[in-house]
N, C-alpha and C positions, 0 to 999 in steps of 0.2 A: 504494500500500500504506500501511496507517496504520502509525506511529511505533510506536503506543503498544498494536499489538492482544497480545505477548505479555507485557504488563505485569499483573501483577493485581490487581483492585480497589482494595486497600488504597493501591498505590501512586499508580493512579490519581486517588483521591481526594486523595493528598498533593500530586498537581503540578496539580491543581484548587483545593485550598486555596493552593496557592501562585500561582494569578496564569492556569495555563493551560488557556484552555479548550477546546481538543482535547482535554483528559485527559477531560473530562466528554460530549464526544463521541459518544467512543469507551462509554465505562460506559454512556450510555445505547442503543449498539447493539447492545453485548453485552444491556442487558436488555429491551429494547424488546418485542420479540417474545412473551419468558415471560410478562411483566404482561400485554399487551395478549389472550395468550393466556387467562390465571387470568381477567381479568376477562369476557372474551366468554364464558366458560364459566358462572363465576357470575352473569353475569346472562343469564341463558340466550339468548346469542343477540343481546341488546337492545346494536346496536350502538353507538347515540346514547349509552346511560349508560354502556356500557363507555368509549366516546371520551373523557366528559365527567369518570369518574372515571379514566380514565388519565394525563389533564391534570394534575388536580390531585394526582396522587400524585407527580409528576414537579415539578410547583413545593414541593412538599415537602421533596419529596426533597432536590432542590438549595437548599432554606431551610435543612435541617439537615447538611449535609454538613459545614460546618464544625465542627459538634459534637459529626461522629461521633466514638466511642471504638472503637478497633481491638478489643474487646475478645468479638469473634465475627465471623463473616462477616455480610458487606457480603449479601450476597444476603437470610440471614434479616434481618438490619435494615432490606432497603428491604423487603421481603412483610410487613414487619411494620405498615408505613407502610401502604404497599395494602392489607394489612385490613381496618385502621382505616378508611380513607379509602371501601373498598366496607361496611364496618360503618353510617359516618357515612350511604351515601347508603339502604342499606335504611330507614336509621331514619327519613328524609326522608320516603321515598315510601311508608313501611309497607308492602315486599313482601316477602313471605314466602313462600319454596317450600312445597309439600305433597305429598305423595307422590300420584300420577296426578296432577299438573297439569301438563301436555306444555301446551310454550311453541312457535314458531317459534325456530327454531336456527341458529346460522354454521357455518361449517368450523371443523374440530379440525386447528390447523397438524401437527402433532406427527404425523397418522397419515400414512405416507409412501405414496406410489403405487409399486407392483411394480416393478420394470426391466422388464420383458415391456410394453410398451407397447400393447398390444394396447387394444380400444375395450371389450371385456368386461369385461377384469383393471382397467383403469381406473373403468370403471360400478360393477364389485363394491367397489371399494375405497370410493367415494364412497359407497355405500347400508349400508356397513359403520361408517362414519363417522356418518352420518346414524344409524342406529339409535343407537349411541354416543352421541350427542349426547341422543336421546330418551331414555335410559333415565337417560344423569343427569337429565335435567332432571325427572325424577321423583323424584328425591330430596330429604332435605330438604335448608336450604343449607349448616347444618355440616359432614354428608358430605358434600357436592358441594364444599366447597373442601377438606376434610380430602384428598381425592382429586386434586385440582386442584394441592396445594401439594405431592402426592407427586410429580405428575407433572414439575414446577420441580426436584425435588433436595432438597427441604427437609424435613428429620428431623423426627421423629415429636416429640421433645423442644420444638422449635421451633415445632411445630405447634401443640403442649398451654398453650406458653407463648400463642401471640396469640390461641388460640379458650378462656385461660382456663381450662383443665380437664386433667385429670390424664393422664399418657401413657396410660394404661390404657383413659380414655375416648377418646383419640385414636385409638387402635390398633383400639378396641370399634366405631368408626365405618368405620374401612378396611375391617375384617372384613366390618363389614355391606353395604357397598358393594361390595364383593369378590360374596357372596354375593347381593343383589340383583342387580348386573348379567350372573351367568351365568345367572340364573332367567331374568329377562327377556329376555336374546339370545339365550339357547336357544330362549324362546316366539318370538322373533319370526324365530329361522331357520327352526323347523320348519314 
């Protein structure tokens, strides 16, 4: 059992600045999963730059930790780093979502498989999944992290700060994501 799993970030980070690095461990297995998930998502699928910007958010991460300032959570401070850091590699590669450009997709960790174990309820889940993945990926990439960052825990407030723009426009993007994705997985259930 880890020492340190009911300790929370904050504190985390103080017995990491102090010397221990089990504290840093632990932070990163609590977020391991969220990032690696935001980033498969926004780049749809493409698991090498998810990998590659996962890496480097993570040597970030821990470049800056000694500098954090307690003065919000630790979760929107490091998604804020992982913006940046998938901001930095679109600008690299010049990729830009458009709307109808369906990419090759991963698994969405997040959607869970029934208890009923059955070979159906599992198929349905996985092809439920699968459309899901397709219909973000037809989004553009603002909504498709504005969605992404909801699906992490991270406020609408926080959101407007790292995508830059106003809560109104933040909220004006969920809506729309909201509303494209029932369009589209209604068409593709019917």
């Amino acid at each position: 059992m880890n020492q340190f799993q009911d300790y929370n970030d904050e504190k985390l980070i103080e017995l990491y600045n102090a010397g221990d690095n089990s504290a840093l461990d632990t932070l990163f297995e609590r977020y391991r999963r969220p990032f690696y998930s935001y980033f498969n998502r926004l780049f749809s699928g493409d698991t090498t730059t998810a990998d590659d910007v996962f890496q480097e958010t993570w040597i970030r991460i821990i470049r800056a930790l000694p500098k954090f300032q307690n003065t919000g959570t630790f979760s929107a401070w490091a998604f804020r780093i992982a913006h940046n850091q998938a901001m930095q590699s679109f600008r690299k590669t010049k990729v830009r979502s458009k709307i109808g450009a369906i990419t090759p997709t991963g698994d969405i960790p997040e959607v869970q498989i029934t208890t009923a174990t059955s070979p159906d309820n599992i198929l349905n889940d996985k092809d439920l999944a699968d459309k899901i993945n397709k219909v973000l990926n037809m989004l553009p990439e603002e909504q498709r992290e504005v969605f992404t960052l909801r699906q992490q825990g991270i406020s609408f407030k926080e959101i407007a700060e790292m995508q830059n723009c106003s809560i109104n426009t933040a909220l004006s993007r969920m809506r729309y994501v909201i509303i494209f994705m029932r369009k589209k997985l209604s068409e593709m259930i019917e």
